[in-house]
C-alpha positions in Angstrom: -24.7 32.8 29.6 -23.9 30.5 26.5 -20.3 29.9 25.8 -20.8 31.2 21.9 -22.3 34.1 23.1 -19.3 35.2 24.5 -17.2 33.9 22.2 -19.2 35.8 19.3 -19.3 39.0 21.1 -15.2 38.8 20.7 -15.6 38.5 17.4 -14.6 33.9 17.3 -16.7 31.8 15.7 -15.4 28.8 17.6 -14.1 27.6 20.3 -10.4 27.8 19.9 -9.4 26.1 22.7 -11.8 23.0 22.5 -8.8 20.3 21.1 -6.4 19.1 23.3 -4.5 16.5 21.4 -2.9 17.4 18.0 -4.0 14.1 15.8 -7.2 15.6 15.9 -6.8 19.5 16.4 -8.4 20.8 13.4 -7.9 24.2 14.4 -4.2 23.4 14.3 -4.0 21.3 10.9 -6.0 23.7 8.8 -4.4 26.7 10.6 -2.0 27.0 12.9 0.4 23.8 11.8 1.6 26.5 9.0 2.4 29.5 11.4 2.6 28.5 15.2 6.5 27.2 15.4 8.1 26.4 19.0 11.6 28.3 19.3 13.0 25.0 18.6 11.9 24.1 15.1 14.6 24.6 13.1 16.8 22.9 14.7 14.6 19.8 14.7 13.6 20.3 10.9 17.1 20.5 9.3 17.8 20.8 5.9 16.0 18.5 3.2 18.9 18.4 1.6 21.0 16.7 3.7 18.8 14.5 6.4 19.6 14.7 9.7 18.9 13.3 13.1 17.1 15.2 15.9 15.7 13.7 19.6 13.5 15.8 20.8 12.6 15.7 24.7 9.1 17.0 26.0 6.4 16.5 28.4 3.0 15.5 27.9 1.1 18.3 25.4 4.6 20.1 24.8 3.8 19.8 21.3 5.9 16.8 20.1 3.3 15.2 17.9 2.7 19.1 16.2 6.1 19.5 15.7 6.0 16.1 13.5 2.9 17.0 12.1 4.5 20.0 10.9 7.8 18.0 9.5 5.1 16.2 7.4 3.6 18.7 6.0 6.9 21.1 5.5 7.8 17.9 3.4 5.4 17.5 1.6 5.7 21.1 0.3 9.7 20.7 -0.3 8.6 17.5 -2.6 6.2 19.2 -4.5 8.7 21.9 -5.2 11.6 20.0 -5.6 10.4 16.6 -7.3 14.6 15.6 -8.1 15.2 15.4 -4.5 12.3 14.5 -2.5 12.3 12.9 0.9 10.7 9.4 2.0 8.7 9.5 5.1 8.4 6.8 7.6 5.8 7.3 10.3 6.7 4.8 13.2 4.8 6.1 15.5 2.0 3.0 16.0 3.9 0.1 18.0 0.8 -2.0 18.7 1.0 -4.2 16.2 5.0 -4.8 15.9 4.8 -5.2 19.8 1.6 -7.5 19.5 3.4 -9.9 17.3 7.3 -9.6 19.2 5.2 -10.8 22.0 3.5 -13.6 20.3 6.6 -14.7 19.0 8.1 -15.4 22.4 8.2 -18.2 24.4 4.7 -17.8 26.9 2.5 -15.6 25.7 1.7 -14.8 29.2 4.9 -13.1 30.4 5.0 -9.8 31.6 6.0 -6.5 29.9 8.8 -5.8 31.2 10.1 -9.3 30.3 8.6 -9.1 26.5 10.5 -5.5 26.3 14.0 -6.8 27.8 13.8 -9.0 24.6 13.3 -5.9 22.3 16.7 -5.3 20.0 17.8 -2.6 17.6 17.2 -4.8 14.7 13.5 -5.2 15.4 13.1 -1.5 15.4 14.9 -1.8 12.4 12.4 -4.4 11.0 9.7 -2.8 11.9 10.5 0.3 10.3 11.4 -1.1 7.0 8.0 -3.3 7.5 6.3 0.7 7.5 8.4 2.0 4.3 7.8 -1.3 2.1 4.4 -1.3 2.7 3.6 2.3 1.7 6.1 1.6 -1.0 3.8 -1.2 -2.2 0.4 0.7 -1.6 1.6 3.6 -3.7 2.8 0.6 -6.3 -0.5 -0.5 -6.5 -2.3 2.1 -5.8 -4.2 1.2 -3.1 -7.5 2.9 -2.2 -6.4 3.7 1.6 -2.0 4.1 1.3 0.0 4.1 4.2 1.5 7.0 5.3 1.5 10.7 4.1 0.5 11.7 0.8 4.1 12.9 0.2 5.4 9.4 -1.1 3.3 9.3 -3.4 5.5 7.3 -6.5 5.1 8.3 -10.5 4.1 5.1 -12.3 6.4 5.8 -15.3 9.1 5.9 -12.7 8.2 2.1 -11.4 8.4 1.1 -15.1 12.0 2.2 -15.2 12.9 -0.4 -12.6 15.4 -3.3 -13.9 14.7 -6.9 -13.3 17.8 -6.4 -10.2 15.8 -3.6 -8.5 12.4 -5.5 -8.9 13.8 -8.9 -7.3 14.6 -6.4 -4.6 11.2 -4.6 -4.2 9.6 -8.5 -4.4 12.3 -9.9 -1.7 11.6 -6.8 0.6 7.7 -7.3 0.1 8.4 -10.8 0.6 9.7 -10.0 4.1 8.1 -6.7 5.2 4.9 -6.2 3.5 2.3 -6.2 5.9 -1.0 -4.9 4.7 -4.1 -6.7 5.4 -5.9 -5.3 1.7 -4.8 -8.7 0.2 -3.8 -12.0 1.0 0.0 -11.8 1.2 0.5 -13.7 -2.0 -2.1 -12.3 -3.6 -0.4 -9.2 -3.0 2.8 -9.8 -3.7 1.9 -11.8 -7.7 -0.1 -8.9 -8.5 3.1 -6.4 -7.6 4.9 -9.2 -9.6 3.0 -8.3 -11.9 3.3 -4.5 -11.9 6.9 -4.7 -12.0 6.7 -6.8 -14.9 8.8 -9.6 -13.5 8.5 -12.8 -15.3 9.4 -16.2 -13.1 8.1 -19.7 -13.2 8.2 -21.5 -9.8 11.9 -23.6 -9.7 9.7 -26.1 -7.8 7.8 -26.2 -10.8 10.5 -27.8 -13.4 11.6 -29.9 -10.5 8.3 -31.5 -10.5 8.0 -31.7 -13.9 11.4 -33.5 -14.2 10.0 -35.8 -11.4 7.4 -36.4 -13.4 9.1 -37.0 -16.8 11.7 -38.9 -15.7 9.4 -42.0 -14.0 7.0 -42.0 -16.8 10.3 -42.1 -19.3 11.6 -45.2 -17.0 8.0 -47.0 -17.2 7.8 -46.6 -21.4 11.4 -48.2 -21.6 10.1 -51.2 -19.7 6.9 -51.4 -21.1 7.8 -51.0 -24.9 11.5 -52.3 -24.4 10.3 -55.3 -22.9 12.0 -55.3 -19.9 9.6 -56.0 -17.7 11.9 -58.3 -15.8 14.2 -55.1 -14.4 11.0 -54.2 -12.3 12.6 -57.1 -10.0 15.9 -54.6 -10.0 16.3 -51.8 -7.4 17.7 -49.2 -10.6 14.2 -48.3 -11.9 13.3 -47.0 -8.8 16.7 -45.8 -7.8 16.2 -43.6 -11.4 13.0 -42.1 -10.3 13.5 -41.5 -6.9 17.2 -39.1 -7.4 14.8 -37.7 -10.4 12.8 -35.9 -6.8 16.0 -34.8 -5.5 16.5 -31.7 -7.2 12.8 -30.9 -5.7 12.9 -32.4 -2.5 16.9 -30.2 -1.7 15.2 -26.6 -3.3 12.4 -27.2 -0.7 14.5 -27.7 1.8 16.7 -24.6 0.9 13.5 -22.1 0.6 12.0 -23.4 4.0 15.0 -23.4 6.2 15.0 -19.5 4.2 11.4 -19.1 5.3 11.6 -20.7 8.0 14.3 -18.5 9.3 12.8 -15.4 8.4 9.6 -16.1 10.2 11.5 -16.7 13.4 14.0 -14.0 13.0 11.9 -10.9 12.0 10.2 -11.4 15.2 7.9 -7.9 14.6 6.4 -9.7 11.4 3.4 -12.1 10.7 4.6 -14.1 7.6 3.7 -17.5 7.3 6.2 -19.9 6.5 4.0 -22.6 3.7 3.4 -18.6 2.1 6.6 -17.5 1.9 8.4 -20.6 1.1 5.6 -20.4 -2.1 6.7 -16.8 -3.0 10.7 -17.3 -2.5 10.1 -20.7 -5.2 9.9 -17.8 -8.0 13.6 -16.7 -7.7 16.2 -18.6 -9.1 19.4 -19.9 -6.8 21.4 -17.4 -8.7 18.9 -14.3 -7.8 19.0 -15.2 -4.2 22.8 -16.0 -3.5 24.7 -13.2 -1.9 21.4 -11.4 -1.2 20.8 -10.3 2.5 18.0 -11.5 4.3 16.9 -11.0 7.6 17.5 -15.0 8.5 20.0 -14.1 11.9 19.1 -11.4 14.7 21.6 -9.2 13.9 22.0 -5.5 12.4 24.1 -6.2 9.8 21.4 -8.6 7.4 19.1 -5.0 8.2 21.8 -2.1 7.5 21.9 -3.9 4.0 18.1 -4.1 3.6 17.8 -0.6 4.2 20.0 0.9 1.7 18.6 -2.0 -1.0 15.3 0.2 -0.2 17.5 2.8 -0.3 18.5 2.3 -3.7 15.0 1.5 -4.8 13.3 5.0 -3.7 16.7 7.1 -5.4 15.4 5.5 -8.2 11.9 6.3 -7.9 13.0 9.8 -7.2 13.6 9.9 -3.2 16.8 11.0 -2.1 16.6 10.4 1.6 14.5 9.2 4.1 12.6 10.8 7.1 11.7 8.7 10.2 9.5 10.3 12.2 9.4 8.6 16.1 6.7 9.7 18.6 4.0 8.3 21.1 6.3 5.8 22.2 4.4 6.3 26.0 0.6 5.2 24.1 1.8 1.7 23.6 -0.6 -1.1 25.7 2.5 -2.8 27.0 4.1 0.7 27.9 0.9 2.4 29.4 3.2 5.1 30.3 6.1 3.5 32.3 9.1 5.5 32.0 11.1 2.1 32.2 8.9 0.3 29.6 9.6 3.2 27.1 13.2 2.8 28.3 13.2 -0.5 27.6 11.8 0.0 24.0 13.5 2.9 22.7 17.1 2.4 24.1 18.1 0.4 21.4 17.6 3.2 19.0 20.4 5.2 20.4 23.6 4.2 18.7 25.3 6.4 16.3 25.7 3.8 13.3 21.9 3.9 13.2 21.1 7.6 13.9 23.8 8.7 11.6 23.0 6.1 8.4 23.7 8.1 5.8 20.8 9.3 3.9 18.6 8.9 6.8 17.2 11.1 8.8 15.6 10.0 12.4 13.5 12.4 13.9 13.0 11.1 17.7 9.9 12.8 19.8 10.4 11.1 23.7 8.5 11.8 26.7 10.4 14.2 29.4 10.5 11.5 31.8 13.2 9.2 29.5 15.6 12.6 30.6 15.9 11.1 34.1 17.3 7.9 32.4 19.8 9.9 30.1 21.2 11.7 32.8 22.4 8.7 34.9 23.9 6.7 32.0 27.5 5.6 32.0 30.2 6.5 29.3 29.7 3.6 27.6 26.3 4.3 26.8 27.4 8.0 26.0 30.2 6.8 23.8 27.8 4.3 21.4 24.8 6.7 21.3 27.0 10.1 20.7 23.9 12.6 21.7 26.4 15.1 20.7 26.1 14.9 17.6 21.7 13.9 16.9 21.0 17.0 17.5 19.5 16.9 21.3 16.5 19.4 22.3 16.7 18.1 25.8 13.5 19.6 26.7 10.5 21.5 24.6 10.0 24.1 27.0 7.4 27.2 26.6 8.1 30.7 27.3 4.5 32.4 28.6 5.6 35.0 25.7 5.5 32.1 23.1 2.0 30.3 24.6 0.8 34.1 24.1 1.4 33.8 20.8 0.1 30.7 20.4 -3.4 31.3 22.2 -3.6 34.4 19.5 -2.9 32.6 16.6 -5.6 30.4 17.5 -8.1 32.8 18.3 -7.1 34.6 15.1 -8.1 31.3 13.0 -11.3 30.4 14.9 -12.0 34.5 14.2 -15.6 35.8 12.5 -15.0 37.4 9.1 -13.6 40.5 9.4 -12.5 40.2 12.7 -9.2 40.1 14.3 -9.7 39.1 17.8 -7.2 39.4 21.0 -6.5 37.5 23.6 -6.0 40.4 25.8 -9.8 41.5 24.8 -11.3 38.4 26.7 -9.7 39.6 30.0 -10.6 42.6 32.4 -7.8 45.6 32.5 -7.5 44.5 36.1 -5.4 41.4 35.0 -2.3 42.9 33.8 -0.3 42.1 31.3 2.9 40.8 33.4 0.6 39.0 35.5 -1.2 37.7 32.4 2.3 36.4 31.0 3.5 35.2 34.4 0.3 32.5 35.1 0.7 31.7 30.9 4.2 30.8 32.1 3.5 28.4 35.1 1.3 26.7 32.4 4.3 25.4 31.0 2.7 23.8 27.7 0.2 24.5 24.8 -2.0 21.6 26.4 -2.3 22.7 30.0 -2.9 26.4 28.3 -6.0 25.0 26.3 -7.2 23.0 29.0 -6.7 26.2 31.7 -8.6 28.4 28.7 -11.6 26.4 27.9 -12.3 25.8 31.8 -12.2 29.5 32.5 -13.9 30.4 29.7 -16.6 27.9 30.9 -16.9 28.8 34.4 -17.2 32.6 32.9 -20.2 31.7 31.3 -21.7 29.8 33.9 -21.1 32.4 36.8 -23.2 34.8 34.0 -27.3 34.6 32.9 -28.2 35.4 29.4 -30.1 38.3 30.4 -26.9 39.7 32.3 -23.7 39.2 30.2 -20.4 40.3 31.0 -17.9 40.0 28.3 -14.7 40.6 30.4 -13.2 37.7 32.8 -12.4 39.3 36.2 -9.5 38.9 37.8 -10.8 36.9 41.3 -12.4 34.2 38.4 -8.9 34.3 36.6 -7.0 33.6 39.9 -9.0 30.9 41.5 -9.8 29.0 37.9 -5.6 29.2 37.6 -5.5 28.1 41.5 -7.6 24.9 40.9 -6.4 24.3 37.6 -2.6 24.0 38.8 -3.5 22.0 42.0 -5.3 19.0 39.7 -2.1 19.0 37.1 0.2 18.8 40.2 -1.8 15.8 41.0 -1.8 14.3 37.6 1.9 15.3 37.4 2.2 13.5 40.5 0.3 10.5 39.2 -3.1 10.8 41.5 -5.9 11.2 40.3 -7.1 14.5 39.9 -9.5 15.6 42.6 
């Protein structure tokens, strides 16, 4: 008996239960992402208006990465309705890369994770987050054929135009640091946002060059057609034409001890120092002094960075900022530990951060990281104030609420004209406390999809084409839910599934 037999006997043209992993549920991202909420969602959502922190705590297929999927699209339907005071978002939910190039950066490629993560500091999350917002800032800019990150930032040209020469030094110094796309060359990149914001510079270096240039040649015609050749024999020809360098050689100095320091310091970047020492030549010593840059591994350089891009979205019609934090377990130097994700996302816990104003930090973490939380001293309790971010301290599922979730799904998978039940696919034997009740010790929307599709294949195998039965019995039900919990013990348990 074929699976779609079954299935279209019921009334469901697909298998609704064949997607495991959100990122690429279609079923739930044309369907279900609009109308399938866990009990929790509104106090991880918020308010647009005012953005707020939430850390969110669930296992493996609780529906963390839904619930930000569902964020992302909520938001992108408050900024299309409400284009005065739309929200930025920042999906920092890929670590590879920052992690790939923190690692680099220190001293023996070669060491071991837990070694590279010890190293890992609030103000490299912090870098690497505004390294995410400035380079979706820039592809929208320049609009680039493949943007980064949701369709939601998308900026008005007319309001890039606006920007004064202040705010587009800014956008170029934060590009200079953080922009990290791979369309361009970096410098190609960053003249032809020059460019777009219409910011006219000639490289300092330039003039210095020129003057020692001028200044020898203007040295040689005195001698030559003042007749002095005899002052060649003096040291105050050359003295002349050498300080004429000066003003070059100390401005290269400056910008490479700036690059210099920047490359080392912003340790989840890539920037090369010869390229960014080029690029920082086109501001003058006035439009750098005073500005922060992130030349010292500290916070404070990064607070001020964030609310100069702060500034620069308000004015491009952005009134706060989402930061969306998930799959922190996927990372290849993580691979799951519990103390490697300790190790990475600790930092992030301090109030200062969480509660930036006009931020909003929306924290999915694996259940396990609960364990940690629970056995942390005051100290820790007093800096990161869970109290006040909002905690879900676990994204638990009621079998009521995976009931509802199975039927929604069924319901968008459904033939035309038909309105399908879950409690159809079953035989009246099964009743519905005891349906409820094994729903329950399923715990999460995964294990339910993964428990569904096997019993719905093992239905169809025990069954010939010729001899159909369209209701699962119960001895099928209890045995498929007998095996089914065994092998997630095991994986729960970290064996491999028999």
């Amino acid at each position: 008996m074929k699976i779609q037999q079954f299935l279209q006997h019921h009334g469901i043209a697909s298998n609704p239960f064949a997607d495991e992993d959100a990122q690429t549920d279609l079923v739930f991202k044309d369907h279900c992402i609009a109308s399938t909420y866990h009990p929790s969602w509104d106090k991880v959502y918020g308010n647009p208006a005012e953005p707020a922190t939430s850390i969110v705590l669930g296992e493996k297929g609780s529906g963390k990465t839904a619930m930000a999927l569902q964020i992302v699209r909520h938001l992108t339907q408050h900024n299309a309705s409400h284009p005065g005071t739309r929200l930025y978002v920042i999906q920092y939910d890929d670590f590879n890369p920052f992690l790939d190039r923190f690692a680099d950066q220190l001293k023996g490629r070669k060491r071991q994770s837990s070694r590279v993560l010890a190293e890992w500091r609030l103000w490299d999350h912090m870098d690497a987050i505004l390294s995410v917002a400035v380079t979706s800032l820039i592809d929208r800019i320049l609009r680039a054929r493949h943007p980064l990150g949701p369709e939601s930032n998308r900026v008005e040209q007319a309001d890039v135009q606006r920007l004064d020469r202040h705010q587009a030094r800014d956008l170029l110094l934060l590009a200079a640091c953080y922009d990290q796309s791979t369309a361009e060359t970096f410098t190609a990149r960053w003249h032809h946002l020059r460019k777009k914001l219409r910011f006219r510079s000639w490289p300092r270096t330039a003039w210095d060059i020129a003057l020692g240039i001028v200044v020898p040649a203007v040295v040689l015609s005195v001698l030559i057609y003042g007749h002095h050749l005899d002052w060649i024999k003096t040291p105050w020809p050359y003295a002349i034409a050498g300080a004429s360098w000066l003003p070059w050689l100390v401005r290269l100095c400056n910008r490479h001890r700036r690059a210099r320091a920047i490359g080392r310091n912003v340790r989840t970047g890539n920037r090369d120092v010869p390229m960014l020492r080029k690029v920082l030549a086109h501001f003058t010593a006035g439009e750098l002094g005073g500005q922060p840059l992130p030349t010292k591994r500290r916070t404070d350089d990064r607070y001020e960075l964030l609310i100069k891009l702060q500034s620069l979205l308000e004015s491009l019609g952005f009134s706060g900022i989402i930061v969306l934090v998930d799959r922190v377990d996927e990372p290849y130097l993580i691979n799951g530990s519990p103390d490697l994700m300790r190790a990475l996302v600790w930092s992030m816990l301090d109030n200062k951060f969480l509660k930036h104003s006009g931020v909003g930090l929306k924290l999915f973490l694996p259940i396990e990281l609960s364990l940690y939380l629970e056995r942390e001293n005051r100290d820790f309790y007093q800096r990161a104030r869970l109290d006040k971010q909002n905690l879900v301290p676990s994204l638990e599922w009621t079998g009521e609420a995976l009931y509802d979730v199975a039927v929604a799904r069924l319901r968008a998978c459904a033939s035309d004209g038909q309105s399908p039940t879950l409690r159809s696919l079953f035989d009246p034997s099964i009743s519905d406390q005891r349906l409820l009740e094994a729903l329950r010790s399923l715990r999460v929307p995964r294990h339910l999809f993964k428990f569904m599709y096997r019993l719905l294949v093992a239905h169809c195998n025990a069954h010939t084409d010729e001899d159909p039965e369209w209701h699962v019995p119960s001895s099928l039900f209890e045995t498929t839910l007998a095996v089914f919990t065994r092998d997630q013990d095991a994986v729960d348990r970290g064996l491999r599934a028999g």
